[in-house]
PDB file of N, CA, C and O in Angstrom, chain B, residues numbered from 101:
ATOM      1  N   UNK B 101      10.501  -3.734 -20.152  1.00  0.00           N
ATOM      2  CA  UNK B 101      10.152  -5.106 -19.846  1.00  0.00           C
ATOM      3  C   UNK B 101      11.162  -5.717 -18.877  1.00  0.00           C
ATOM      4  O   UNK B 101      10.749  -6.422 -17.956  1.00  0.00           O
ATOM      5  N   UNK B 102      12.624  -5.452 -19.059  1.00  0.00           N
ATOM      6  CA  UNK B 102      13.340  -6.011 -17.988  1.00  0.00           C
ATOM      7  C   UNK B 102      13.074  -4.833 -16.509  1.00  0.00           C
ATOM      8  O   UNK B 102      12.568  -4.987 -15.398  1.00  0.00           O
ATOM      9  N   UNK B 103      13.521  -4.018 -17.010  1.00  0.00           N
ATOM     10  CA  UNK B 103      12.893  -3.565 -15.415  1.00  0.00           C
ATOM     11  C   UNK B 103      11.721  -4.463 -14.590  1.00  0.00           C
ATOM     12  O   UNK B 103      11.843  -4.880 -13.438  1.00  0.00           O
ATOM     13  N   UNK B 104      10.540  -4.657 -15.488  1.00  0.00           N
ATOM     14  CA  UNK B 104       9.293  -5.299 -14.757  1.00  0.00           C
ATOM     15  C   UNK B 104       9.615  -6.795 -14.371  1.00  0.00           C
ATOM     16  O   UNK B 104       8.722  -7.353 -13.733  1.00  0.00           O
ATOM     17  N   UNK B 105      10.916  -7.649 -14.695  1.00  0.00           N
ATOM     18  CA  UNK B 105      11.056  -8.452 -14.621  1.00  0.00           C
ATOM     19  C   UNK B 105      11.864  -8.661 -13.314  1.00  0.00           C
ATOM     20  O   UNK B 105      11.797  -9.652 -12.585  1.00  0.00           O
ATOM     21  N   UNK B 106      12.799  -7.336 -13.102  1.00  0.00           N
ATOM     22  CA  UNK B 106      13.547  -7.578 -12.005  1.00  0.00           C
ATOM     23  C   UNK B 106      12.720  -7.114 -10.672  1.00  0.00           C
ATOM     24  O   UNK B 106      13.304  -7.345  -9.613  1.00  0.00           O
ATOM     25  N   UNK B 107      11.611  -6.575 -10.597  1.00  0.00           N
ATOM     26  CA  UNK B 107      10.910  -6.039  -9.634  1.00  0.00           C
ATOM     27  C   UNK B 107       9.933  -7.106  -9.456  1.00  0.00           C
ATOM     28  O   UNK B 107       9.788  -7.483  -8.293  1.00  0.00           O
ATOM     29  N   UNK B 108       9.111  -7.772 -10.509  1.00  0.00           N
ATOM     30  CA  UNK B 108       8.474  -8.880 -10.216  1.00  0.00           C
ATOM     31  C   UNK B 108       9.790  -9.791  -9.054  1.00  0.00           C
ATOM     32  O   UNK B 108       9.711  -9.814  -7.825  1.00  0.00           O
ATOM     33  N   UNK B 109      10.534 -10.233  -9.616  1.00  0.00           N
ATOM     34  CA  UNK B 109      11.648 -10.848  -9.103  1.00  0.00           C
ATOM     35  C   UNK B 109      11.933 -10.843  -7.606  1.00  0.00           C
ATOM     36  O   UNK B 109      11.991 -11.703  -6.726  1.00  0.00           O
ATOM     37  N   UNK B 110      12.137  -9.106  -7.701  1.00  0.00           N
ATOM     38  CA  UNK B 110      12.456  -9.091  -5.897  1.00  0.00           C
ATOM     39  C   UNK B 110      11.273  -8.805  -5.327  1.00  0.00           C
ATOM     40  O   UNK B 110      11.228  -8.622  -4.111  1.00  0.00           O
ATOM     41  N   UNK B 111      10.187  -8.725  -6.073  1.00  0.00           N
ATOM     42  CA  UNK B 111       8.933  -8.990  -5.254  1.00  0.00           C
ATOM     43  C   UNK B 111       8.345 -10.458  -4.643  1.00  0.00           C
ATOM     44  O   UNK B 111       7.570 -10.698  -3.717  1.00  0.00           O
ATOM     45  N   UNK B 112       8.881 -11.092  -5.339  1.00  0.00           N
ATOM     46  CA  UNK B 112       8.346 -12.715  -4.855  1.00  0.00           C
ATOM     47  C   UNK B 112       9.976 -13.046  -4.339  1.00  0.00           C
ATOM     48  O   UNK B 112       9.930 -14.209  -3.939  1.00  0.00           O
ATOM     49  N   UNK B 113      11.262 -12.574  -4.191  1.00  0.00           N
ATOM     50  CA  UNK B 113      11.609 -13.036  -2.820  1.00  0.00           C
ATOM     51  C   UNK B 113      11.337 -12.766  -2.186  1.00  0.00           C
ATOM     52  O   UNK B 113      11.674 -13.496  -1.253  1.00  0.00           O
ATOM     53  N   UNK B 114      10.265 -11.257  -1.623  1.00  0.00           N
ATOM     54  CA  UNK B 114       9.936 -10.550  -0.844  1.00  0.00           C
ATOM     55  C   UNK B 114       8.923 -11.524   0.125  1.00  0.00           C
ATOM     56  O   UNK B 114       8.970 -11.782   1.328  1.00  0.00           O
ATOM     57  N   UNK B 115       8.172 -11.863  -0.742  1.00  0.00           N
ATOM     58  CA  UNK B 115       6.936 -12.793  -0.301  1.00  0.00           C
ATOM     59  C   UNK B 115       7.625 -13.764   0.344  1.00  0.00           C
ATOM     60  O   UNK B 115       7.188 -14.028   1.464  1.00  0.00           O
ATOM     61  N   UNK B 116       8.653 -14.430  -0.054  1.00  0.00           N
ATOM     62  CA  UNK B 116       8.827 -15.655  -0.256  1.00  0.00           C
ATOM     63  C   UNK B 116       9.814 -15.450   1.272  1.00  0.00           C
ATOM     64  O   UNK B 116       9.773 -16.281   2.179  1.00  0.00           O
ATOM     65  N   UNK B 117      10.258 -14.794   1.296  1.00  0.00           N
ATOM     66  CA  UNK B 117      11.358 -14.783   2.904  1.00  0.00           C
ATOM     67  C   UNK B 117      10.446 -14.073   3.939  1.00  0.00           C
ATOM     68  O   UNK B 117      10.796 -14.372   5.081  1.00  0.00           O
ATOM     69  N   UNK B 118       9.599 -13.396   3.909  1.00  0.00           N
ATOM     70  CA  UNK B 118       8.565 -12.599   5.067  1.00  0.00           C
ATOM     71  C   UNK B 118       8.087 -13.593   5.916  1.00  0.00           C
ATOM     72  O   UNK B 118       7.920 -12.983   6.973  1.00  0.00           O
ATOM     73  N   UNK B 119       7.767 -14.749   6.101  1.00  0.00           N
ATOM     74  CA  UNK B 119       7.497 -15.775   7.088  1.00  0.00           C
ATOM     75  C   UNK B 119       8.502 -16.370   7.604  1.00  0.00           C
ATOM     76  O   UNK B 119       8.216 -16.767   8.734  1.00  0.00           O
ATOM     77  N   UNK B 120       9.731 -16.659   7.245  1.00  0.00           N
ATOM     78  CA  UNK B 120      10.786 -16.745   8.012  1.00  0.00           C
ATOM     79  C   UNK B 120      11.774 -15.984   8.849  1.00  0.00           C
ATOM     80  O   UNK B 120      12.759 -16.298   9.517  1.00  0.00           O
ATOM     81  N   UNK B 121      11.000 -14.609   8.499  1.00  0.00           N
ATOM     82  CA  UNK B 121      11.903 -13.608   9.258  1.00  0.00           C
ATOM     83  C   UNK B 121      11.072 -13.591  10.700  1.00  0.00           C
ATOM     84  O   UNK B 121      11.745 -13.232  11.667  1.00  0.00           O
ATOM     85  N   UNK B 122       9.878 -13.891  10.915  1.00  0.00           N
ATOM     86  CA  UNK B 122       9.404 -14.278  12.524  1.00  0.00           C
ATOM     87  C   UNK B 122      10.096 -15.698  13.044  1.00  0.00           C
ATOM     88  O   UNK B 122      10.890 -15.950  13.950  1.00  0.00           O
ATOM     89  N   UNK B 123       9.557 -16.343  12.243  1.00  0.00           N
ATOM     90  CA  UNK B 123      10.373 -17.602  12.849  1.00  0.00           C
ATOM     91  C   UNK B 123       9.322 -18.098  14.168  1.00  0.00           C
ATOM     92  O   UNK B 123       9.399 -19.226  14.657  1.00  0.00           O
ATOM     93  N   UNK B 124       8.272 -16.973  14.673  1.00  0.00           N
ATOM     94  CA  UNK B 124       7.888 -17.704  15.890  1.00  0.00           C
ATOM     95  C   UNK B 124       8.629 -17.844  17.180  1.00  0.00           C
ATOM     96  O   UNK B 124       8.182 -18.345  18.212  1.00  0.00           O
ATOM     97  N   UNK B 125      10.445 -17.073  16.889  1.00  0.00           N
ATOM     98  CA  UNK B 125      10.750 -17.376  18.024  1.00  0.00           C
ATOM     99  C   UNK B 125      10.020 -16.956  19.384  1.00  0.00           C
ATOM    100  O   UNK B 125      10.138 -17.768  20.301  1.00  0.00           O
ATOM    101  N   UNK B 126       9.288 -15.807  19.636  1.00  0.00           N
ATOM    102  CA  UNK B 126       8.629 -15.238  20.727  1.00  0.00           C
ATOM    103  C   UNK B 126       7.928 -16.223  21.022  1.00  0.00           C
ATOM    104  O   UNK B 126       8.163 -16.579  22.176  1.00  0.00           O
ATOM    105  N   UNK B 127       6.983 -16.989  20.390  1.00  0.00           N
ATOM    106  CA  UNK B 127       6.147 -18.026  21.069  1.00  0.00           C
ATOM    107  C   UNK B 127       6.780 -18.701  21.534  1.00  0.00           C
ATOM    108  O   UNK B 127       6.159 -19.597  20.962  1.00  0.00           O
ATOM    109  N   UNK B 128       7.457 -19.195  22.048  1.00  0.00           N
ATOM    110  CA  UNK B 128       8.909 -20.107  22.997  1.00  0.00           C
ATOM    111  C   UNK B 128       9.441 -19.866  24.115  1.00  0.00           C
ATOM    112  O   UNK B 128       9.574 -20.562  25.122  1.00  0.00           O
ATOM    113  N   UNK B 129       9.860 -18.395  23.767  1.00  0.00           N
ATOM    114  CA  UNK B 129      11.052 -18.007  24.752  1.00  0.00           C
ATOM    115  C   UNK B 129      10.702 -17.133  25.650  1.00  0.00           C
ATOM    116  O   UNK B 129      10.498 -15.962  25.331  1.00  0.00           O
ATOM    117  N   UNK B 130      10.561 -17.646  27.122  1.00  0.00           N
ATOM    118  CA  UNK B 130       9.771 -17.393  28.132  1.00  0.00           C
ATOM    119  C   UNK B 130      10.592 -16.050  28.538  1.00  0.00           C
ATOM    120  O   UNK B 130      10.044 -15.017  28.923  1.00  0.00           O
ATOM    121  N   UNK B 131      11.779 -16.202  28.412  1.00  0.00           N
ATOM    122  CA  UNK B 131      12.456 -14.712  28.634  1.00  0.00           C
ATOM    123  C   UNK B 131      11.761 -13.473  27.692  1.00  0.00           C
ATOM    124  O   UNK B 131      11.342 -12.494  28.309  1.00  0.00           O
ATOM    125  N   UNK B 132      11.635 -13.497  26.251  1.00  0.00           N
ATOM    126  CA  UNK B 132      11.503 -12.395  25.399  1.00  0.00           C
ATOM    127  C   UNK B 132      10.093 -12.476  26.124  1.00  0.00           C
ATOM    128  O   UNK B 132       9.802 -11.343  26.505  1.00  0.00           O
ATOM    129  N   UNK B 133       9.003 -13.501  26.490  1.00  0.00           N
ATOM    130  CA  UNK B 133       7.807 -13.004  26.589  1.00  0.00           C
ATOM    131  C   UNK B 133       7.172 -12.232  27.984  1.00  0.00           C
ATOM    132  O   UNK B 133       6.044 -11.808  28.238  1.00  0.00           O
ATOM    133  N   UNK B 134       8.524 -12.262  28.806  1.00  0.00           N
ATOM    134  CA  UNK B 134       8.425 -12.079  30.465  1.00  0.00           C
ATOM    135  C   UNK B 134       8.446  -9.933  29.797  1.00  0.00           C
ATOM    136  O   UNK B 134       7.720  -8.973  30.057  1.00  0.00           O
ATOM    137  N   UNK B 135       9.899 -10.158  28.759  1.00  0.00           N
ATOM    138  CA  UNK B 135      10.446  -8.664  28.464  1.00  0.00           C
ATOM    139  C   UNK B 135       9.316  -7.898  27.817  1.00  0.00           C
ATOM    140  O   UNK B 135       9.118  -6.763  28.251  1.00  0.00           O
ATOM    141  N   UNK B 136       8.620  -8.304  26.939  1.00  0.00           N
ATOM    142  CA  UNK B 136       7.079  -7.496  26.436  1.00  0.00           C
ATOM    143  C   UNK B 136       6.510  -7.607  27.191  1.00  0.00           C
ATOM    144  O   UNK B 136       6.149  -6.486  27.551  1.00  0.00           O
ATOM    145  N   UNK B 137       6.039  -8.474  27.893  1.00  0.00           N
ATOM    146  CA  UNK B 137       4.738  -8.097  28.649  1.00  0.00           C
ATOM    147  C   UNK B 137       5.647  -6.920  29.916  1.00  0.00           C
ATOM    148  O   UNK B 137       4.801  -6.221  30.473  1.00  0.00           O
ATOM    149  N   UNK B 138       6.737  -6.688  30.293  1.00  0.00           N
ATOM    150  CA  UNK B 138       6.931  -5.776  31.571  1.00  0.00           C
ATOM    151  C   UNK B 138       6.712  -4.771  30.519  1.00  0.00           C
ATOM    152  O   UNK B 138       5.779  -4.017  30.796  1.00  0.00           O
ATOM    153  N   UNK B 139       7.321  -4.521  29.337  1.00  0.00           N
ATOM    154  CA  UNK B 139       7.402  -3.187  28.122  1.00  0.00           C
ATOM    155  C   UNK B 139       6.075  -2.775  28.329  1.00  0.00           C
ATOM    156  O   UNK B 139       5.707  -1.894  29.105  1.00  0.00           O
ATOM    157  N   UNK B 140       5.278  -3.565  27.482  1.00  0.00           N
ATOM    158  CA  UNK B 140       3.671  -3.464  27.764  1.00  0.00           C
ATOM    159  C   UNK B 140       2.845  -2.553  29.115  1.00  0.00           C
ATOM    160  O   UNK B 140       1.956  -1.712  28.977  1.00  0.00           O
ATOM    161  N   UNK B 141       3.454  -3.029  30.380  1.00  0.00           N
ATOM    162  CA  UNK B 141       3.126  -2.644  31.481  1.00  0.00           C
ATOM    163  C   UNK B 141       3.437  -1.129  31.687  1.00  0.00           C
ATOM    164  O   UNK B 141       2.707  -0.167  31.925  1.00  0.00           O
ATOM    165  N   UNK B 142       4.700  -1.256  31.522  1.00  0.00           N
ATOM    166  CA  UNK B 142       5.755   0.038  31.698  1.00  0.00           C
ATOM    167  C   UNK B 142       5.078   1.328  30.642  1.00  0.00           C
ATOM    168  O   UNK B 142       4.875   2.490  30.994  1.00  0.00           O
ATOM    169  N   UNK B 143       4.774   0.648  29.080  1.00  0.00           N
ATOM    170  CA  UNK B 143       4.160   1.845  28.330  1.00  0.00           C
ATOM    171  C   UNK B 143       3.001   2.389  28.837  1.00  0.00           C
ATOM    172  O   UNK B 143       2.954   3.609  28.992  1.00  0.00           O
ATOM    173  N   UNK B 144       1.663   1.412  29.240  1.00  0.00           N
ATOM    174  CA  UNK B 144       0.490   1.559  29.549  1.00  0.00           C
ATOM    175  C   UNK B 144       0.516   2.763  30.601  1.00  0.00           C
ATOM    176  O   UNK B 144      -0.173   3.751  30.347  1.00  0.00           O
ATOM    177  N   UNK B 145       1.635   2.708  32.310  1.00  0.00           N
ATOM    178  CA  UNK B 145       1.942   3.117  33.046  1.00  0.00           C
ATOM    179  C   UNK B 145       2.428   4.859  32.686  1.00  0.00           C
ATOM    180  O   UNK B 145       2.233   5.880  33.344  1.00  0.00           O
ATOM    181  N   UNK B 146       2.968   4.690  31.655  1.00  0.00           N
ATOM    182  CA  UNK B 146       3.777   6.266  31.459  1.00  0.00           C
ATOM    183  C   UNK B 146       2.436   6.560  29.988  1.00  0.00           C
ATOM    184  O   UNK B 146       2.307   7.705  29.553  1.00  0.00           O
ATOM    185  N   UNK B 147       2.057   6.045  29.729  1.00  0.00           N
ATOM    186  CA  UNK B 147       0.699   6.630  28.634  1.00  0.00           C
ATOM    187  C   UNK B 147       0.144   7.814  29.444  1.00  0.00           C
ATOM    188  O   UNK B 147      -0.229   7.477  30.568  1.00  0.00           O
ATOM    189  N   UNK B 148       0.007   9.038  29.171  1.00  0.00           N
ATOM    190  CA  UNK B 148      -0.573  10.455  28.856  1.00  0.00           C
ATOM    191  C   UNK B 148      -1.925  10.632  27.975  1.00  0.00           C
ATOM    192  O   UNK B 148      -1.990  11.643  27.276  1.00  0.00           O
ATOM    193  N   UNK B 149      -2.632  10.034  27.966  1.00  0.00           N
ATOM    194  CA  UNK B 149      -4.011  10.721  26.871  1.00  0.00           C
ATOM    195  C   UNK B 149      -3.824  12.121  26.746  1.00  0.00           C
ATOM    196  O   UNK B 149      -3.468  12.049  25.570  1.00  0.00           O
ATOM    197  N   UNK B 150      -3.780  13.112  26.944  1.00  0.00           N
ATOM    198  CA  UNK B 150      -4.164  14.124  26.567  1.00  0.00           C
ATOM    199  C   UNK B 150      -2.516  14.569  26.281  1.00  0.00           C
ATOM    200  O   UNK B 150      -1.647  14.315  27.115  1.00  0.00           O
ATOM    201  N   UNK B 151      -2.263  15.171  25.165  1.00  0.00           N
ATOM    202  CA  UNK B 151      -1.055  15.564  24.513  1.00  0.00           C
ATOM    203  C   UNK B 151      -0.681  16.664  24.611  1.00  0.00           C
ATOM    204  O   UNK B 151       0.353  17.015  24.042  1.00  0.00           O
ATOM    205  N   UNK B 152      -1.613  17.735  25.558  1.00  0.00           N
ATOM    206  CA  UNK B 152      -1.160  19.308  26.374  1.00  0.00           C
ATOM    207  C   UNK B 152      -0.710  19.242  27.108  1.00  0.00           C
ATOM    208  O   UNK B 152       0.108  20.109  27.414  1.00  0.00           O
ATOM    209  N   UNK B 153      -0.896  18.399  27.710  1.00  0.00           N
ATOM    210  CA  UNK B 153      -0.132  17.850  29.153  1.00  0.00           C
ATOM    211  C   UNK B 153       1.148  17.496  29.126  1.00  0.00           C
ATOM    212  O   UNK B 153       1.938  17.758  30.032  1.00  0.00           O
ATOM    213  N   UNK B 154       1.504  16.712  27.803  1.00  0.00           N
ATOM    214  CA  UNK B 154       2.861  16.001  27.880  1.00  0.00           C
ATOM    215  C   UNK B 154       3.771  17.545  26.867  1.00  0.00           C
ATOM    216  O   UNK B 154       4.934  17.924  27.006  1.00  0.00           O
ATOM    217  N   UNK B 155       2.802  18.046  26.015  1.00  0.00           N
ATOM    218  CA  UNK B 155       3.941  19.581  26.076  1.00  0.00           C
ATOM    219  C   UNK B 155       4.270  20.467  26.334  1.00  0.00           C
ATOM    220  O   UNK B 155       5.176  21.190  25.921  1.00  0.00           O
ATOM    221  N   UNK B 156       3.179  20.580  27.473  1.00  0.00           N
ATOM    222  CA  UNK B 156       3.600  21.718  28.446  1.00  0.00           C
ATOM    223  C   UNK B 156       4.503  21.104  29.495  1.00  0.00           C
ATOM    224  O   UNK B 156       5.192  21.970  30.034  1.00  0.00           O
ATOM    225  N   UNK B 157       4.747  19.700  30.021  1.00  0.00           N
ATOM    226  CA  UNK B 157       5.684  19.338  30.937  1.00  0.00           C
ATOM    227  C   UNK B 157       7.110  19.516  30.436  1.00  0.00           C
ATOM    228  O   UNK B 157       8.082  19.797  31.136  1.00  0.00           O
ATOM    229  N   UNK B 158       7.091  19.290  28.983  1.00  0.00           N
ATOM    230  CA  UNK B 158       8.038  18.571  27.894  1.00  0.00           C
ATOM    231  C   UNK B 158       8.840  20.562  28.095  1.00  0.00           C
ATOM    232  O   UNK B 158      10.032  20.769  28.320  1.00  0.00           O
ATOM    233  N   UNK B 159       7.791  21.657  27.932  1.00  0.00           N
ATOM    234  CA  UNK B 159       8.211  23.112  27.586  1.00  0.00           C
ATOM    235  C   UNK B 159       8.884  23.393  28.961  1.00  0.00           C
ATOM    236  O   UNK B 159      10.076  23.690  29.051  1.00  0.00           O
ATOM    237  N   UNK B 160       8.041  23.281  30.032  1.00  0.00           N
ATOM    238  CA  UNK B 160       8.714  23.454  31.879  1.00  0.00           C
ATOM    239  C   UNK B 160       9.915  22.767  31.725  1.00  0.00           C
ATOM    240  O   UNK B 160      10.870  23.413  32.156  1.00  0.00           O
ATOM    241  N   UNK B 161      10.175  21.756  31.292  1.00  0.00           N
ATOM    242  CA  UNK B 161      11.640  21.320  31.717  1.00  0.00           C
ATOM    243  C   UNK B 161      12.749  22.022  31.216  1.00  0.00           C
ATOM    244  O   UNK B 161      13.785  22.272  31.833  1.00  0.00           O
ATOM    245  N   UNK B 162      12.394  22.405  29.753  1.00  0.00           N
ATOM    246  CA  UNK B 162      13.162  22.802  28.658  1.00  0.00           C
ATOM    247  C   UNK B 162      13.188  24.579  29.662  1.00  0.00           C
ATOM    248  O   UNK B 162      14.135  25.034  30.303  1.00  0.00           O
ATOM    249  N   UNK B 163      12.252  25.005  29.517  1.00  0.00           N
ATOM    250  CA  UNK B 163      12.834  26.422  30.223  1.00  0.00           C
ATOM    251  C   UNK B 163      13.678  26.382  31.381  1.00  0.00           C
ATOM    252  O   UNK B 163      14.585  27.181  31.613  1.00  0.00           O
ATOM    253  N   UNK B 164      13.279  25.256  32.212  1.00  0.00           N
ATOM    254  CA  UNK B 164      14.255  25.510  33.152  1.00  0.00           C
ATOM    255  C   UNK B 164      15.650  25.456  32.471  1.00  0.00           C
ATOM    256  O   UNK B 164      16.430  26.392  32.294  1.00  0.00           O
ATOM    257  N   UNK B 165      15.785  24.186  32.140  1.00  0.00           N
ATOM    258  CA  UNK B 165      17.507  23.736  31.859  1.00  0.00           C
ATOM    259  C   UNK B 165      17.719  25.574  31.254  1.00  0.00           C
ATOM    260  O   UNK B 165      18.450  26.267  31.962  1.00  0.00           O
ATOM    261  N   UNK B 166      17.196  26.122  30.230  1.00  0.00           N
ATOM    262  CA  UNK B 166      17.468  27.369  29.815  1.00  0.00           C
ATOM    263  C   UNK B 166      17.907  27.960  30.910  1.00  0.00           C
ATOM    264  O   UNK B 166      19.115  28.096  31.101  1.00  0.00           O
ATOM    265  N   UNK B 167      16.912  28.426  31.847  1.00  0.00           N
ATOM    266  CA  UNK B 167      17.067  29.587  32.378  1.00  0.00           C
ATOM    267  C   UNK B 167      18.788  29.178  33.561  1.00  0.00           C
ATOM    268  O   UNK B 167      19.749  29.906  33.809  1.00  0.00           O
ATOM    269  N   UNK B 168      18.485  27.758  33.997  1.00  0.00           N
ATOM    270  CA  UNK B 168      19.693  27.563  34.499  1.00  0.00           C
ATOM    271  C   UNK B 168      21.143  27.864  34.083  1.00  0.00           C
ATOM    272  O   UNK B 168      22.059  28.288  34.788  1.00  0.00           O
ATOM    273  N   UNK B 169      21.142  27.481  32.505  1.00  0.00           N
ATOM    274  CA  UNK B 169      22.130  27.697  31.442  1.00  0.00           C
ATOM    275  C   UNK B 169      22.534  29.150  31.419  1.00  0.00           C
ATOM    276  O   UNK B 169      23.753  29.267  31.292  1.00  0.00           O
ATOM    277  N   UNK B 170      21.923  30.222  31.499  1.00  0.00           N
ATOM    278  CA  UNK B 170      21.920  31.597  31.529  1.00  0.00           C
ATOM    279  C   UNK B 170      22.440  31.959  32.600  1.00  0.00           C
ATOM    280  O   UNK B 170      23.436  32.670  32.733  1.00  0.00           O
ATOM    281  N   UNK B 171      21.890  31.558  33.283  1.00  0.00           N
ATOM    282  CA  UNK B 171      22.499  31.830  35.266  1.00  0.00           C
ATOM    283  C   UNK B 171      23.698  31.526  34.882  1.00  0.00           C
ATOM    284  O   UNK B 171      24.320  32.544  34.576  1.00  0.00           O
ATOM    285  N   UNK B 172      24.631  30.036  34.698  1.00  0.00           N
ATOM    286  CA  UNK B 172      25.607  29.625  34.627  1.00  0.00           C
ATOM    287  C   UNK B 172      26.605  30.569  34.112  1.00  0.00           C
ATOM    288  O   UNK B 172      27.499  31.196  34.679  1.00  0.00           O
ATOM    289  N   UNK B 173      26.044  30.478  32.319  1.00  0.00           N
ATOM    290  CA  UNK B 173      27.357  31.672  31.575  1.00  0.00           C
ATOM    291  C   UNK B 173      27.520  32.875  32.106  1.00  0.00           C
ATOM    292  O   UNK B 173      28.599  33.428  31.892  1.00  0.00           O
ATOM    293  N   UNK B 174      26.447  33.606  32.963  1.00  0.00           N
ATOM    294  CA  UNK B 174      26.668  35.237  33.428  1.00  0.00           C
ATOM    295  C   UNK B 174      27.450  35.081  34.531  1.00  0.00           C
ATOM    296  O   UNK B 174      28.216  36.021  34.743  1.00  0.00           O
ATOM    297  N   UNK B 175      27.490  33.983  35.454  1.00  0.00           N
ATOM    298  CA  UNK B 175      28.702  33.773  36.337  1.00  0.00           C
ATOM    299  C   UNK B 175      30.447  33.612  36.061  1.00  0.00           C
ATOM    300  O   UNK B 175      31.210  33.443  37.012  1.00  0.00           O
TER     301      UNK B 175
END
């Protein structure tokens, strides 16, 4: 029973502080809203749909740095 009492407990501060942790500041501040919307832009821009694409680029890079790394130590 006390267990259920202390979890009720920090469950309704839970409730009870979750609307003040926005605060709304973003609706205001013309700076934070200039910085998401470029984020926004910037993600849309580098978005990949198809996910073969981004691991076979992701595997080409990785072999190179390898194969470079190999060259290096045998010198």
């Amino acid at each position: 029973m006390k267990v259920f009492k202390v979890v009720l407990f920090l469950g309704l501060i839970v409730i009870a502080t979750t609307p003040s942790v926005k605060a709304n500041i973003a609706d205001f501040d013309e700076v934070w809203q200039k910085r998401a919307q470029k984020a926004t832009e910037t993600a849309q821009k580098a978005y990949e749909p198809n996910p073969h694409h981004v691991a076979n680029d992701l595997n080409k890079k990785t072999h190179k740095i390898q194969n470079s790394r190999k060259i290096s130590m045998q010198t």
